[in-house]
LUMKEDO-304358 format. One record per residue (C-alpha): residue number from 0; residue in three letters; x, y, z. Coordinates in Angstrom, 1 decimal. Each point is the difference from the previous one (the first is absolute). Last residue first. Example, Ala and Ser with C-alpha at 12.3 -4.5 7.8 and 13.67 -1.06 7.14 Angstrom:
<semars>
1|SER|13.7|-1.1|7.1
0|ALA|-1.4|-3.4|0.7
</semars>
This chain:
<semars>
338|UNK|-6.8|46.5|20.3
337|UNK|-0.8|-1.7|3.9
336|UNK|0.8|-3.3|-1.0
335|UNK|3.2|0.8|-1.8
334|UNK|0.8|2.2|3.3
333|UNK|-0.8|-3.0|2.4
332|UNK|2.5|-1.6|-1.2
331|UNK|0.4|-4.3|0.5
330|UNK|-4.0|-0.2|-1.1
329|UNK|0.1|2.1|-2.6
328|UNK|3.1|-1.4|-1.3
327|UNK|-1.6|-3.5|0.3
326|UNK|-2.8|0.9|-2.6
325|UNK|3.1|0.7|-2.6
324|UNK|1.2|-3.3|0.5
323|UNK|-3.4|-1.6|-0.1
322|UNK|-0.3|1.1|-3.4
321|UNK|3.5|-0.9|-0.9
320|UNK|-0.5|-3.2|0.7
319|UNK|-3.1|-0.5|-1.7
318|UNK|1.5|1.6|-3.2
317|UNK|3.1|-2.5|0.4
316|UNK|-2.6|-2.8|0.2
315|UNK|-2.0|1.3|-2.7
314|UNK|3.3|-0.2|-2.2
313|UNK|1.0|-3.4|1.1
312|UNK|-3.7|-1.7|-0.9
311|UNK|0.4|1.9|-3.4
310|UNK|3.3|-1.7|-0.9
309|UNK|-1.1|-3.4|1.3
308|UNK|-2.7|0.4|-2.7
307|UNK|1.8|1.5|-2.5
306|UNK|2.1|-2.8|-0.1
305|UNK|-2.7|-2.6|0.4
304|UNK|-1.5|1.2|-3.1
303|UNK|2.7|0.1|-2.1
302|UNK|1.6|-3.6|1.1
301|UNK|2.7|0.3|-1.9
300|UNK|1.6|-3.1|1.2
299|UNK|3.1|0.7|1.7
298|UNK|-2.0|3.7|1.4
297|UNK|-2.7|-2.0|1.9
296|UNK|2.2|-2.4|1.3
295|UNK|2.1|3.0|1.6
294|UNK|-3.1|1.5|0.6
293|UNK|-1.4|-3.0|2.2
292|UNK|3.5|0.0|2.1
291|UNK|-0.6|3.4|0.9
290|UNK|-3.5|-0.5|0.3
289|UNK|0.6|-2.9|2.9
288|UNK|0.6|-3.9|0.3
287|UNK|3.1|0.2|1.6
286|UNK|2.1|-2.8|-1.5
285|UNK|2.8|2.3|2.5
284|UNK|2.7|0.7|-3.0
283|UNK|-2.7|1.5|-1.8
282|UNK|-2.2|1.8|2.9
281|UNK|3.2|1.7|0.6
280|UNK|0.9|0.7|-3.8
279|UNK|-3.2|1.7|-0.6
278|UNK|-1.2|1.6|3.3
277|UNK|-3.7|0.8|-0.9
276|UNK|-1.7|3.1|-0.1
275|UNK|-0.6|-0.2|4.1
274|UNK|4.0|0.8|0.9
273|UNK|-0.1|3.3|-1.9
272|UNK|-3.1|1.0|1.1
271|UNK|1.1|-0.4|3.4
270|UNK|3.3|2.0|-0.9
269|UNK|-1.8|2.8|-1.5
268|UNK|-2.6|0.2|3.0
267|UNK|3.3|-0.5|2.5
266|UNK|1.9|2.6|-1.6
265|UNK|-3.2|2.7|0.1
264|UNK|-0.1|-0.8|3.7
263|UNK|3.0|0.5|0.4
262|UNK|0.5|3.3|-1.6
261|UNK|-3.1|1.4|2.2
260|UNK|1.1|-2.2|3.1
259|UNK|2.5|2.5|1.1
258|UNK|-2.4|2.1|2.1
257|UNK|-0.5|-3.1|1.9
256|UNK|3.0|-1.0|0.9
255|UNK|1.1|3.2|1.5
254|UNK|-2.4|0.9|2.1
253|UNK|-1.8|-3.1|2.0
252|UNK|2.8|-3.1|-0.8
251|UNK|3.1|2.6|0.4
250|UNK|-0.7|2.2|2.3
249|UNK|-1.8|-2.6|2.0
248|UNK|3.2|-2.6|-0.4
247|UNK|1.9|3.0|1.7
246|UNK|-1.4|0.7|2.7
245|UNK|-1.8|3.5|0.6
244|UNK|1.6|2.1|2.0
243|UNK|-1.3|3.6|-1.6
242|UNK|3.1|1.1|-1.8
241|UNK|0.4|-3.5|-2.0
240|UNK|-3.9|0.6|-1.1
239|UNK|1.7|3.9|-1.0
238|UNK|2.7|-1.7|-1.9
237|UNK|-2.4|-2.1|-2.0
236|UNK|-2.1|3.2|-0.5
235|UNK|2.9|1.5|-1.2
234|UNK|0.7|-2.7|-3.1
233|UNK|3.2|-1.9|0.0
232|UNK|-1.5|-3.4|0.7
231|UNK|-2.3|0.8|-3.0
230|UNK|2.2|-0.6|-2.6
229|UNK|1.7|-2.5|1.7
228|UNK|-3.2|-1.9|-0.2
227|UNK|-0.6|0.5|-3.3
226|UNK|3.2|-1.3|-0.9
225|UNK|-0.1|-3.0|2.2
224|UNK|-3.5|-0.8|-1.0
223|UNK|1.1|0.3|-3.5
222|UNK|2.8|-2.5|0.2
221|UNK|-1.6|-2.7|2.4
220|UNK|-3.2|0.0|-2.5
219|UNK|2.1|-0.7|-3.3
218|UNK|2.3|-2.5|1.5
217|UNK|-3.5|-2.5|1.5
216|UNK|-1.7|0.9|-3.2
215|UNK|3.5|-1.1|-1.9
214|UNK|0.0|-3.2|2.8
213|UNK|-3.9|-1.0|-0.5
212|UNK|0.0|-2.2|-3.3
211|UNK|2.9|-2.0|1.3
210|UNK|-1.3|-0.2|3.5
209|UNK|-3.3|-0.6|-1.2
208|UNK|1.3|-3.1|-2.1
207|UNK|1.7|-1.5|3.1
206|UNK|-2.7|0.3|2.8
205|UNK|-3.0|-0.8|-1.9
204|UNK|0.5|-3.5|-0.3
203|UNK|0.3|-0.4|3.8
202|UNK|-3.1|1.5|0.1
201|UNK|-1.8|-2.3|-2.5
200|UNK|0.9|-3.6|1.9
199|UNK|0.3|2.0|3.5
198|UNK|-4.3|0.8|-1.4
197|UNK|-0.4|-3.5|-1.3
196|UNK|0.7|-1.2|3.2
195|UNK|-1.7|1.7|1.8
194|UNK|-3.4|-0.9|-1.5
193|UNK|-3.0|1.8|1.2
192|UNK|-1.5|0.5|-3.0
191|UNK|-0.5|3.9|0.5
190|UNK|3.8|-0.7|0.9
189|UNK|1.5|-1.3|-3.0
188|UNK|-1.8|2.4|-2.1
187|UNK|0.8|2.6|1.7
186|UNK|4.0|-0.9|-0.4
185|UNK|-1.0|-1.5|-3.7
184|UNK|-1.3|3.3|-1.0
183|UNK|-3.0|-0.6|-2.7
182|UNK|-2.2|1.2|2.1
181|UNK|-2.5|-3.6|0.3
180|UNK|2.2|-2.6|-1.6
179|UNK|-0.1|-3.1|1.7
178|UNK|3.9|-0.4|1.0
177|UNK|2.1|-1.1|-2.4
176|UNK|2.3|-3.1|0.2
175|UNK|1.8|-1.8|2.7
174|UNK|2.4|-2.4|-1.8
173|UNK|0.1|3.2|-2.7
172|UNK|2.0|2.2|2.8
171|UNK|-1.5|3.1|-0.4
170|UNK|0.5|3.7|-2.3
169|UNK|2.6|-1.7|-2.0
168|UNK|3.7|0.4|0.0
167|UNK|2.3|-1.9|2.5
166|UNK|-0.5|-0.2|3.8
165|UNK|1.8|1.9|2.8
164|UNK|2.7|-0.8|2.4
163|UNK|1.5|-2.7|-2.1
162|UNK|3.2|0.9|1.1
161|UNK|1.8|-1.0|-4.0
160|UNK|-2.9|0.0|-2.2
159|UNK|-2.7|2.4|1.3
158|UNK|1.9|2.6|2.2
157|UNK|3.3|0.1|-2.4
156|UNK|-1.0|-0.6|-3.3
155|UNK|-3.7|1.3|0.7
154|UNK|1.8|3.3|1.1
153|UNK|2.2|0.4|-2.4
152|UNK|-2.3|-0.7|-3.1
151|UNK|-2.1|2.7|0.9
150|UNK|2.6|2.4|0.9
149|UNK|0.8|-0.3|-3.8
148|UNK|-3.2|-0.2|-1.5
147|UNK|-1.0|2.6|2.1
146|UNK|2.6|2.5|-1.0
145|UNK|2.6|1.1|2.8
144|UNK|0.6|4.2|-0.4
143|UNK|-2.6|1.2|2.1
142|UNK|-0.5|-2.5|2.5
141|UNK|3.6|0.3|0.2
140|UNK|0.8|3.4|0.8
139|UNK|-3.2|0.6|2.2
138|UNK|1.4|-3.0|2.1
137|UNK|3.7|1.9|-0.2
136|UNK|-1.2|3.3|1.0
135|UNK|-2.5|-1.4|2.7
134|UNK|3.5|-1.5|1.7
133|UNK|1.8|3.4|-0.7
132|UNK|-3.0|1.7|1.9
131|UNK|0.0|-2.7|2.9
130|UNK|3.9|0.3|0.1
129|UNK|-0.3|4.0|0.4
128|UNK|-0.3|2.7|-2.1
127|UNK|-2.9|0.9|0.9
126|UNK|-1.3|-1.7|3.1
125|UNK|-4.0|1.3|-0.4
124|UNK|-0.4|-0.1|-3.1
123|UNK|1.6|-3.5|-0.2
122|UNK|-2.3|-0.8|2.8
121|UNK|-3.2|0.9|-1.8
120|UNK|1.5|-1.1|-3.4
119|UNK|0.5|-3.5|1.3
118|UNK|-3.4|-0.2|2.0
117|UNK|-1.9|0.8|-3.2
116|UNK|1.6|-2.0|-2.2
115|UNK|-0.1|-3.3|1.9
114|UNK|-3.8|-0.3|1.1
113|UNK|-1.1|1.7|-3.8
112|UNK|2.4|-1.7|-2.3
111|UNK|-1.5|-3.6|1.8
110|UNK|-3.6|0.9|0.0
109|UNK|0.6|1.4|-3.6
108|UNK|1.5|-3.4|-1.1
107|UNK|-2.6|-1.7|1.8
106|UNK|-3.3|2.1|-1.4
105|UNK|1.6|-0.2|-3.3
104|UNK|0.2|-4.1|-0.2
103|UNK|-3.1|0.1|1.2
102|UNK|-1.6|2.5|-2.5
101|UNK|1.9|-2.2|-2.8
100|UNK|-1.2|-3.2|0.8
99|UNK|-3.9|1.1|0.3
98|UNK|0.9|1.9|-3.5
97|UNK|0.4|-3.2|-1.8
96|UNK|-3.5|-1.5|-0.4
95|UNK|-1.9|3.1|0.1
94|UNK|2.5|1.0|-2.6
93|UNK|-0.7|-3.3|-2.3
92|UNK|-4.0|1.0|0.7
91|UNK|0.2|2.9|-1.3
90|UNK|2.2|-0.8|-3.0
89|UNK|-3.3|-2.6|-0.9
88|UNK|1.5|-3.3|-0.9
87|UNK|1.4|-1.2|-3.3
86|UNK|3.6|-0.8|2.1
85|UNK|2.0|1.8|-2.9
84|UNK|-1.9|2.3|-1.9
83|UNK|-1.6|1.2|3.2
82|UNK|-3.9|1.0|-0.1
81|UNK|-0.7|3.8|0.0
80|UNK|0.2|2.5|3.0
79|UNK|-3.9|-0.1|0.8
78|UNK|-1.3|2.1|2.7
77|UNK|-2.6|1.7|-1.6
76|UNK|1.5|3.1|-1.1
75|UNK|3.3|-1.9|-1.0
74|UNK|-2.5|-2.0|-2.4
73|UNK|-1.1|3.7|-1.9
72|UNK|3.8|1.0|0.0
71|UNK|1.1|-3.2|-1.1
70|UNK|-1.9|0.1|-3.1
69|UNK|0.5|3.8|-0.5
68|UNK|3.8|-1.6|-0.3
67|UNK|-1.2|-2.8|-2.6
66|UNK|-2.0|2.7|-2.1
65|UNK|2.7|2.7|-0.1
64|UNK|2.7|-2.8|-1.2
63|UNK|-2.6|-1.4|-2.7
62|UNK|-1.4|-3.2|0.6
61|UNK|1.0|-3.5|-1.6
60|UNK|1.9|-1.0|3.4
59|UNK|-3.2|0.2|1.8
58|UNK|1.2|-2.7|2.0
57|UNK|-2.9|-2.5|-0.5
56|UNK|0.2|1.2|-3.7
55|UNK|3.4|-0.6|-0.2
54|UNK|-0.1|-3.5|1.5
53|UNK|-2.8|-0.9|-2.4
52|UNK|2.1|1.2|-3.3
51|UNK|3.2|-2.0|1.4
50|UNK|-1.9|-3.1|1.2
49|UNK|-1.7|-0.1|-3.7
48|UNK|3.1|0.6|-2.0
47|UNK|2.0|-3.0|1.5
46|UNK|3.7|0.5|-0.4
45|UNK|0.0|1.9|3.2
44|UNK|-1.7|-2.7|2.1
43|UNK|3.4|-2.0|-0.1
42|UNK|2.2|2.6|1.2
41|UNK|-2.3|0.4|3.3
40|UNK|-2.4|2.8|0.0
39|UNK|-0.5|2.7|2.0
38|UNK|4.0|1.0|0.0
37|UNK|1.0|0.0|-3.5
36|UNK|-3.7|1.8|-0.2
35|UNK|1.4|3.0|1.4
34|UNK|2.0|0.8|-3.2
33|UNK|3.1|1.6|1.7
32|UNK|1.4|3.4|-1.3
31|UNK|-0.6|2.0|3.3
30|UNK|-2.5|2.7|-1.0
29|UNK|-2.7|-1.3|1.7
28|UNK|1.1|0.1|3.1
27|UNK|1.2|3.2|0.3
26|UNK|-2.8|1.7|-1.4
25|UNK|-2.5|-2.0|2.4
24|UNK|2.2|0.8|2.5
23|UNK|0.4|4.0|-0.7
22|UNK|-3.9|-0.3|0.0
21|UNK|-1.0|-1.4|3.2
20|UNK|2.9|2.3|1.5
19|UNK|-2.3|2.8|-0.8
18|UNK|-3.1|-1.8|1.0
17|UNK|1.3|-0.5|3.3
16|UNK|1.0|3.8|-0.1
15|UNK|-3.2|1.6|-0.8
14|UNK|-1.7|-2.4|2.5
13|UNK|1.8|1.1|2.8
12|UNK|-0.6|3.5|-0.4
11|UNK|-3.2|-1.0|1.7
10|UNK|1.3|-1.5|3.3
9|UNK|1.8|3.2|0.7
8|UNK|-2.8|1.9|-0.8
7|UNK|-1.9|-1.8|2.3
6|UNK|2.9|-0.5|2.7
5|UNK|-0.1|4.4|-0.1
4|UNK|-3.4|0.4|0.4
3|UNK|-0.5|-2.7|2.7
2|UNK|2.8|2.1|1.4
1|UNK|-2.1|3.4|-0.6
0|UNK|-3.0|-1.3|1.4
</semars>
């Protein structure tokens, strides 16, 4: 009871805060010095007096501040996140549109940070001070420090246009097109169709952009499991494991490693969250049709309402992941489950 307690009240205090940053938004946005109109209607509709007046009333441009937010309030109750300036479709619907990209992207950049990182700060835990440390140094080095528009550019210069290993931007080939669209995900997609073709077409797409997106993840997660794990390499009861005979990949995969997932765990929660609110300049340089690349658009045109849309879908999705994040630590500890 008291852990259906706890994710209740957890759950609850997130409505305090979504309205919160509901509200800093709507300040924000409305205090830039840019008539919205300028970017409903087109040049030529603004010298007509009767467009203008029946755009703002559609808009509720005529409303008082306090009005227009309790407005959005009342149609963020049911669901509704306004109608885009810009594409004069429901912001819902342009983000059920977009996301699909964007968790794919994410699942393969974290897939990729997660199968490389790991192993790396294992083993450079283990060899300290060794080449494999140095080695994980360096990667962590330059995952951290290259930008992704830089990287970016490298890699499809050198494994897209001169070895052709990989294909250019895009989520797949145009000659083959889109799979029917049941998830969203092109690689599920592909196969709940039963197309393989479509699926190498969309995987091969995926490997570039989620290397890009998933190389700081990939530096982040080698450096703080090293660091935890060090930590608790020099703990007695690692000693006392040693003591008894046990091998050494036990120790360390049955004691050790598991009693430093606490800081990873919270790393790989952030860095998820991080990679799922939209990778700006990768999905850019990519074509990849995602948020990042739909708040970019968003934000050129003033799009208020898709701006604060896109906004609130990344804030929920940081609260998400921290939710689970903190149900995680009572399954990695027994003592935060038992308290």
């Amino acid at each position: 009871m008291s852990f259906l307690t706890h994710l209740a009240r957890r759950l609850l205090l997130m409505i305090p805060m979504l309205i919160g940053i509901t509200l800093l938004l709507f300040i924000v946005t409305r205090i830039v010095p840019v008539n919205p109109l300028s970017v409903i209607l087109t040049e030529k509709s603004m010298d007509n007096p009767e467009v203008v007046q029946a755009a703002i009333n559609r808009w509720g441009l005529d409303k008082p501040l306090p009005e227009q937010y309790w407005i959005y309030l009342k149609n963020l109750a049911q669901g509704e996140l306004g109608t885009s300036f810009k594409t004069k479709n429901p912001v819902a619907q342009d983000l059920r549109k977009f996301l699909p990209a964007t968790i794919e992207l994410a699942i393969g950049s974290f897939i990729f940070a997660l199968l490389l990182g790991l192993p790396l700060g294992i083993l450079s835990a283990i060899k300290s001070n060794s080449f494999v440390d140095h080695f994980t140094r360096l990667i962590s080095l330059l995952g951290a420090s290259m930008p992704p528009f830089w990287s970016g550019l490298i890699l499809l210069f050198a494994l897209y246009y001169k070895l052709k290993w990989f294909p250019g931007p895009g989520r797949i080939d145009a000659r083959i097109g889109s799979p029917p669209t049941v998830t969203g995900l092109f690689l599920i997609d592909s196969l709940v169709a039963g197309n393989m073709n479509q699926f190498w077409s969309a995987l091969s797409h995926l490997v570039l952009p989620s290397i890009v997106l998933g190389w700081f993840s990939l530096a982040l997660i080698a450096r703080i499991t090293r660091s935890s794990l060090l930590e608790v390499l020099g703990l007695d009861y690692i000693r006392t494991a040693r003591a008894k005979g046990m091998k050494e990949w036990f120790v360390i995969m049955r004691h050790a490693l598991r009693n430093a997932l606490i800081p990873l765990v919270t790393v790989l929660g952030l860095a998820f969250a991080g990679l799922m609110s939209g990778a700006i300049m990768t999905e850019t340089i990519f074509a990849w049709p995602g948020i990042g690349r739909y708040a970019v658009e968003s934000s050129a045109n003033l799009d208020y309402p898709s701006i604060m849309g896109v906004t609130l879908l990344i804030a929920v999705i940081y609260m998400m992941v921290n939710l689970l994040v903190d149900l995680m630590y009572a399954v990695i500890d027994p003592r935060i489950r038992e308290a």
